[in-house]
SERO-4910 file (N, C-alpha, C, O; in steps of 0.05 Angstrom, whole numbers):
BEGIN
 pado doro    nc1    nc2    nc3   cac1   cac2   cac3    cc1    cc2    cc3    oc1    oc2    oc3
  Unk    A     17    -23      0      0      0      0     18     25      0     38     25     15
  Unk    A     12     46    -16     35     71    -13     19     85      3     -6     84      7
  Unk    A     40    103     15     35    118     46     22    131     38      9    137     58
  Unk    A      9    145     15     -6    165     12    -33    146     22    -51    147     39
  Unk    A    -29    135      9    -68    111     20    -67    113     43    -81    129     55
  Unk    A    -48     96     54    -43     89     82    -53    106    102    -67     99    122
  Unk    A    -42    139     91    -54    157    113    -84    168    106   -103    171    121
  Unk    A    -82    173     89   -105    171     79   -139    156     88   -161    168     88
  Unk    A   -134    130     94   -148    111    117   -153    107    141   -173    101    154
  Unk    A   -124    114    146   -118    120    172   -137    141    184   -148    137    206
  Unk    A   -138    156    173   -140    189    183   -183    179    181   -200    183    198
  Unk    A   -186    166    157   -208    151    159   -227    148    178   -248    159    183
  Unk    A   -205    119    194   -216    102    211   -213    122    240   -229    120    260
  Unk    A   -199    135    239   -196    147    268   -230    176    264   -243    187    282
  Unk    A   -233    179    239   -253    193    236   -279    186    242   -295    201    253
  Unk    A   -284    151    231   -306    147    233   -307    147    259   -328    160    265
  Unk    A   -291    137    286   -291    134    310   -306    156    318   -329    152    326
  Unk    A   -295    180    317   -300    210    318   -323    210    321   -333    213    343
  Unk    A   -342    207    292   -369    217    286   -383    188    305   -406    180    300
  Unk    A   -371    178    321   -392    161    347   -386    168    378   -389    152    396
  Unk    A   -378    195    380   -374    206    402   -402    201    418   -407    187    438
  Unk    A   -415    216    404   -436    221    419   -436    250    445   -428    273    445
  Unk    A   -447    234    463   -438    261    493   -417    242    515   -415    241    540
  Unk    A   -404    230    495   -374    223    514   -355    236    523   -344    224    541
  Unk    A   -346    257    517   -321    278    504   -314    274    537   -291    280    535
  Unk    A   -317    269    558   -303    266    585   -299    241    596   -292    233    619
  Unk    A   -303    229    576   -293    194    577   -265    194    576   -252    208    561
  Unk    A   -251    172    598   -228    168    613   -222    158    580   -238    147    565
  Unk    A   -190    166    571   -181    143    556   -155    127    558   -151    126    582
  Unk    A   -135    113    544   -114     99    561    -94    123    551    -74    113    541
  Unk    A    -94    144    551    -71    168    545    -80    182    575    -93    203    577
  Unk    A    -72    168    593    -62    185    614    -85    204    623   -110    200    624
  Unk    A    -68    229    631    -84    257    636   -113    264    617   -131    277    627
  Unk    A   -114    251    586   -130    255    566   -151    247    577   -149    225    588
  Unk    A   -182    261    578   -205    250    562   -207    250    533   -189    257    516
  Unk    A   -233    242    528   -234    245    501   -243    261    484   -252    254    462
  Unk    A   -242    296    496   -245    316    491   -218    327    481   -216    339    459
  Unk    A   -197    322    498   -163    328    492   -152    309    477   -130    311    466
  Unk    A   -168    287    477   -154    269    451   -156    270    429   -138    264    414
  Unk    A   -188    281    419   -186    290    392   -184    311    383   -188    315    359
  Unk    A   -174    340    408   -164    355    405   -136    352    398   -131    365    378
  Unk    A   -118    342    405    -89    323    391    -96    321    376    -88    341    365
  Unk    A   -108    311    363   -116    289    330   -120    312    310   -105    316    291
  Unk    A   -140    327    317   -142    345    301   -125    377    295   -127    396    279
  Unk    A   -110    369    316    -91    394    317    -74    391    297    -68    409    282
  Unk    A    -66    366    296    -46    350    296    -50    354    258    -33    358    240
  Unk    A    -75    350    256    -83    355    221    -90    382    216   -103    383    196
  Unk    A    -87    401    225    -93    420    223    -56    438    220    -50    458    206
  Unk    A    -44    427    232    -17    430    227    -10    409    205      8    421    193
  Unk    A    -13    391    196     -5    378    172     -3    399    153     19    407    149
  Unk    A    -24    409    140    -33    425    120     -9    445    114      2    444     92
  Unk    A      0    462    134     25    483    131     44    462    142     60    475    156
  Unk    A     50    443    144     70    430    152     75    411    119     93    415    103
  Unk    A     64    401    118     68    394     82     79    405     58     91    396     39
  Unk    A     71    431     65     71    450     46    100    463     45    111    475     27
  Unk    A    107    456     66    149    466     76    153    482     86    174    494     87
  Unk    A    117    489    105    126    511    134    151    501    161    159    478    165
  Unk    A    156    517    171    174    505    200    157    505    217    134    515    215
  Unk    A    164    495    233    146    498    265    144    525    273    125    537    283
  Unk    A    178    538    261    168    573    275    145    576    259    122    577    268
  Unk    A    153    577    227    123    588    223    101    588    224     86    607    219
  Unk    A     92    557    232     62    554    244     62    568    270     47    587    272
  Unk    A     80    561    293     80    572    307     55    564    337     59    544    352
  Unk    A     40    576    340     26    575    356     -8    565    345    -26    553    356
  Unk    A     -6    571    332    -36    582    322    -61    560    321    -84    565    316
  Unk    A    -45    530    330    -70    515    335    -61    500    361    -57    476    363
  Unk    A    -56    525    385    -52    512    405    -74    514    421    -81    537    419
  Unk    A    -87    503    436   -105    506    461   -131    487    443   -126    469    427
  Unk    A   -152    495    448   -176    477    436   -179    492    403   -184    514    393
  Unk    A   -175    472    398   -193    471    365   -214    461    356   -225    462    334
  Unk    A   -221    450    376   -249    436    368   -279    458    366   -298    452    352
  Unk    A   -278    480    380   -293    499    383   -325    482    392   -325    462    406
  Unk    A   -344    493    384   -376    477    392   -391    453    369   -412    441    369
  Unk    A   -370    454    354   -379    428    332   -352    414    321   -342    417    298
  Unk    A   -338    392    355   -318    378    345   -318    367    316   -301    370    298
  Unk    A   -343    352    317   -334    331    291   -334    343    263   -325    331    243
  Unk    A   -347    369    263   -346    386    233   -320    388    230   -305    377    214
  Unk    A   -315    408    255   -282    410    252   -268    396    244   -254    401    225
  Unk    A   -266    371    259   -253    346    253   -249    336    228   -228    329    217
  Unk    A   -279    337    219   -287    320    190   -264    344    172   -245    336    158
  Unk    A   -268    365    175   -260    388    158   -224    386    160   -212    382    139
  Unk    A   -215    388    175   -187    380    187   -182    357    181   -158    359    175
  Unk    A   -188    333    178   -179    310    163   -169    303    134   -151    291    122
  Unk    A   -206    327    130   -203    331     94   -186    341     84   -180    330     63
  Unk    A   -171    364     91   -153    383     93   -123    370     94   -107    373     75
  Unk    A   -117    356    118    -93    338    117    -93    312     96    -73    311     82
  Unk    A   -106    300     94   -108    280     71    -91    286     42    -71    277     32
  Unk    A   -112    310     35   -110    327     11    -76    346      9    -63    350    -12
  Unk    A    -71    352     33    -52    358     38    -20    343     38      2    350     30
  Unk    A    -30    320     49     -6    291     48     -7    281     22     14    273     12
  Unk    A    -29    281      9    -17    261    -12     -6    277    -38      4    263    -56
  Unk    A     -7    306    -42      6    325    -57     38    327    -47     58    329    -60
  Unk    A     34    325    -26     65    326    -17     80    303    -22    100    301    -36
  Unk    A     65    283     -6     86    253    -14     89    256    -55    109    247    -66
  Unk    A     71    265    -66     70    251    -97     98    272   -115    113    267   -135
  Unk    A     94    294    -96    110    310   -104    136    312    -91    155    327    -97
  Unk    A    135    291    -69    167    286    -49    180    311    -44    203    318    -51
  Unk    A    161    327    -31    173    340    -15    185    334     17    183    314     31
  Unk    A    198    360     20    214    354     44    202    370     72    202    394     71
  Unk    A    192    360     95    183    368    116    194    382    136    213    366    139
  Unk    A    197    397    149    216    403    171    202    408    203    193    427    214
  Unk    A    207    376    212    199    372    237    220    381    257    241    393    253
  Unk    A    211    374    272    214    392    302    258    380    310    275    395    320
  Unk    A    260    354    300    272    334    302    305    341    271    329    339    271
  Unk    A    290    348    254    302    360    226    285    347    204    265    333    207
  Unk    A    295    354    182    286    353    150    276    330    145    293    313    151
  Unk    A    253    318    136    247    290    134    231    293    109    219    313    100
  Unk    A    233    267     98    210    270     67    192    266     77    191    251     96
  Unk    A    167    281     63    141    277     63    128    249     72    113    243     91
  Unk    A    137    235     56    128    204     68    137    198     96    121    185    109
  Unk    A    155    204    106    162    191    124    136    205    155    126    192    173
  Unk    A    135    229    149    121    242    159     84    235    160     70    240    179
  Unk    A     75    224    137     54    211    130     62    191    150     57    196    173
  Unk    A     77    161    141     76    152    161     73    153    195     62    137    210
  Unk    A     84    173    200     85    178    232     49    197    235     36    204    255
  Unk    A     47    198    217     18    215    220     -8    192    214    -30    193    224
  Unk    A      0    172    197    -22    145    201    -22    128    225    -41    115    234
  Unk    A      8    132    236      4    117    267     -8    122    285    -20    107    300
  Unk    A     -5    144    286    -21    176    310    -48    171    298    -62    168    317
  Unk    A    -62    168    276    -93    159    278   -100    143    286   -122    143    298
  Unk    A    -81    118    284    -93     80    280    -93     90    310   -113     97    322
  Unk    A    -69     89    320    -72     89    354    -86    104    368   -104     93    381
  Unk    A    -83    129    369   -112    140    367   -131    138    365   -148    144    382
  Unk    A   -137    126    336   -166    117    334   -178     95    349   -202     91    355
  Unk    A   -145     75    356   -156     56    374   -163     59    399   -176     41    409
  Unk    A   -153     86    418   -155    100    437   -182    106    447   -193    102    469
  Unk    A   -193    123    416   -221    135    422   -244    112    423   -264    112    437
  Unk    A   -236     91    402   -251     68    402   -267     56    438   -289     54    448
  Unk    A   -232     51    445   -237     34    472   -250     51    492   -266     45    509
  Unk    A   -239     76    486   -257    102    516   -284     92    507   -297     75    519
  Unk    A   -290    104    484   -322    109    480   -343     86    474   -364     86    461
  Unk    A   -334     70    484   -346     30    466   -355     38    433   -376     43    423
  Unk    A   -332     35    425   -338     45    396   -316     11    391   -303     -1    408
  Unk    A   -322      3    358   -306    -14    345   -280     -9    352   -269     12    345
  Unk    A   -267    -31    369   -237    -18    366   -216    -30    347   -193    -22    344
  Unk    A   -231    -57    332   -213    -66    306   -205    -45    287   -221    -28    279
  Unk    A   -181    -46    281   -171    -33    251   -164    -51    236   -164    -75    239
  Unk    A   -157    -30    208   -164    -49    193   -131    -68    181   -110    -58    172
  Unk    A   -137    -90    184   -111   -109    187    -84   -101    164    -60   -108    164
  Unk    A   -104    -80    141    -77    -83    127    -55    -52    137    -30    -51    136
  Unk    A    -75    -28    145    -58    -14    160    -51    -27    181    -30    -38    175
  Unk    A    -56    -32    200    -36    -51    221    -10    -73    206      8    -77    222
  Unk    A     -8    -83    186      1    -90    187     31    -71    166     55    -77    165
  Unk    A     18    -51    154     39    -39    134     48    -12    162     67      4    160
  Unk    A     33    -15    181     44     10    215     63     -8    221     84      3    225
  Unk    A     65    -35    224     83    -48    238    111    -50    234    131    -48    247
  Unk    A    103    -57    203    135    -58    187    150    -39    186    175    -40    184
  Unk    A    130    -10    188    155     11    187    159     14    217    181     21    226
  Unk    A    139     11    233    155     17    266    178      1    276    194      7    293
  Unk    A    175    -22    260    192    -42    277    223    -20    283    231    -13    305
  Unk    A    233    -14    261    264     -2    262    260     23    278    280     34    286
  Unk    A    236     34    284    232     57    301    229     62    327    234     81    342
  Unk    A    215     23    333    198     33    369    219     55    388    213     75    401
  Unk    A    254     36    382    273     43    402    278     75    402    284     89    421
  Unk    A    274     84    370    287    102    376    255    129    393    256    147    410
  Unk    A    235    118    378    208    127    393    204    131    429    195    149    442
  Unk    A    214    110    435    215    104    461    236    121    475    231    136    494
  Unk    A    264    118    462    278    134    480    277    161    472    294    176    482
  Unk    A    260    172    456    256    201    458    227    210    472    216    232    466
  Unk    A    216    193    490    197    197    498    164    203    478    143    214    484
  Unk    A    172    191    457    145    188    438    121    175    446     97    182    446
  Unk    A    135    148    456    117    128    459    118    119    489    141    117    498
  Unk    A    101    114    504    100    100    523    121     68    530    131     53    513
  Unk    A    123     67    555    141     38    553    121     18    548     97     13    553
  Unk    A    140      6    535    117    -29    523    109    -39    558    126    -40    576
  Unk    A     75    -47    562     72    -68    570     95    -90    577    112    -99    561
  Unk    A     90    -95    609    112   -126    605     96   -144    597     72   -146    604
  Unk    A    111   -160    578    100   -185    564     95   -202    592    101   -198    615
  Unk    A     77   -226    577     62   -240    586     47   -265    569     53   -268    545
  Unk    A     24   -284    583     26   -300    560      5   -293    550     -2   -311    534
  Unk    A     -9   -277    550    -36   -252    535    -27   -247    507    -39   -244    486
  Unk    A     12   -247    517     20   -224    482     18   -243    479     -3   -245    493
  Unk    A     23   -269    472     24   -296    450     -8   -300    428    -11   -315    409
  Unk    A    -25   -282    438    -62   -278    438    -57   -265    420    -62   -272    397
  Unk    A    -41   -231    429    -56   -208    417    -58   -209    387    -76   -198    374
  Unk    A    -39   -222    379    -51   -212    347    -36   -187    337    -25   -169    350
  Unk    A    -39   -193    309    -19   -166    295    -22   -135    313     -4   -121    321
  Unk    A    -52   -129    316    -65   -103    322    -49   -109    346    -24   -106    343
  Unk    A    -59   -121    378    -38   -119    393    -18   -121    395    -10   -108    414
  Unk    A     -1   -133    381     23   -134    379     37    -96    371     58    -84    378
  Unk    A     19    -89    359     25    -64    354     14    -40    366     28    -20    364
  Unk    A     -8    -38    378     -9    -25    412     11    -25    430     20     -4    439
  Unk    A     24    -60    437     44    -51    455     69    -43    444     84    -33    460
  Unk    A     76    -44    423     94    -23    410     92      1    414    115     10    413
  Unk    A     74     21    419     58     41    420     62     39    453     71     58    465
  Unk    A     55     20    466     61     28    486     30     28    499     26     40    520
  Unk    A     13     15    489    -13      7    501    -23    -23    515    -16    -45    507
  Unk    A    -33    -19    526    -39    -53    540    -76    -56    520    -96    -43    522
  Unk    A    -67    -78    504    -89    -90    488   -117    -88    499   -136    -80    485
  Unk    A   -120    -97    526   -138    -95    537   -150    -84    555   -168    -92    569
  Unk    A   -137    -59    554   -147    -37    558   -191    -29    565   -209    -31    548
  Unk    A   -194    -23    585   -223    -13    587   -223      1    604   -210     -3    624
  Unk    A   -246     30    599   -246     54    625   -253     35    645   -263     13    645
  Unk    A   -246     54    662   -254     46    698   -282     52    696   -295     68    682
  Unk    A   -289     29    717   -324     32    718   -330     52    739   -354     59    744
***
């Protein structure tokens, strides 16, 4: 699958999650401090900076401007609208291989798509499990997220990206591709809010 799809889907599946909020938005999720008001405030920030980040803005030059809530009084418009926006955004960039300039230094477009389809799937699997929404993805992004994290978790991890893996157990022998790639991420598979 080329990364332009990839994120493309991604950005998808973490959407459809979205439009099944409902009146959850203060539902506990497994990101810590997050409900799930600040989670898809990330998500969508997050695409809302794609757009001038594609395009071969710096961080100075975005700058501030989608810091605090973006969601305003109609998250999922926003959302829907901010997805559309980054999609359309990524796959002009990857086709045209441009060069990104993250926080970290200069990276191609793709590589950046990639790290931006992970941040949905997981995410999306995030908002899934807060809100009892579907938390399957779909097996062939999980499995084209895996291949490229593999050479990454370490360096993810020790820059504080990702959470520490779950200690194994004989559960991981269960999880399956999708878990297998949560606890890469740094999530425990089975995950459910507190009652």
């Amino acid at each position: 699958m080329d990364v332009a799809s990839l994120h493309s889907r991604s950005v998808a599946e973490f959407t459809r999650r979205l439009e099944t909020v409902g009146n959850r938005w203060d539902a506990t999720t497994p990101c810590g401090a997050w409900n799930v008001r600040a989670l898809v405030n990330h998500v969508v920030a997050e695409d809302l900076w794609t757009v001038p980040m594609m395009d071969g803005a710096t961080i100075a030059d975005v700058g501030d401007r989608f810091d605090g809530d973006v969601l305003g009084d109609d998250p999922v418009a926003i959302g829907r609208a901010a997805a559309d926006a980054a999609t359309m955004a990524t796959a002009s960039a990857v086709v045209a291989g441009r060069v990104v300039h993250l926080s970290f230094g200069d990276a191609p477009a793709e590589e950046y798509a990639y790290q931006l389809a992970a941040d949905h799937v997981i995410h999306g699997w995030d908002l899934a499990v807060a809100t009892g929404g579907d938390p399957e993805m779909e097996p062939e992004l999980i499995e084209a997220l895996a291949t490229w994290f593999a050479a990454r978790e370490d360096d993810y991890r020790s820059s504080g990206a990702v959470g520490d893996r779950p200690p194994d157990d004989e559960a991981v022998l269960d999880d399956g591709p999708q878990g297998q790639l949560l606890r890469a991420f740094g999530r425990e598979p089975g995950w459910c809010p507190p009652l």
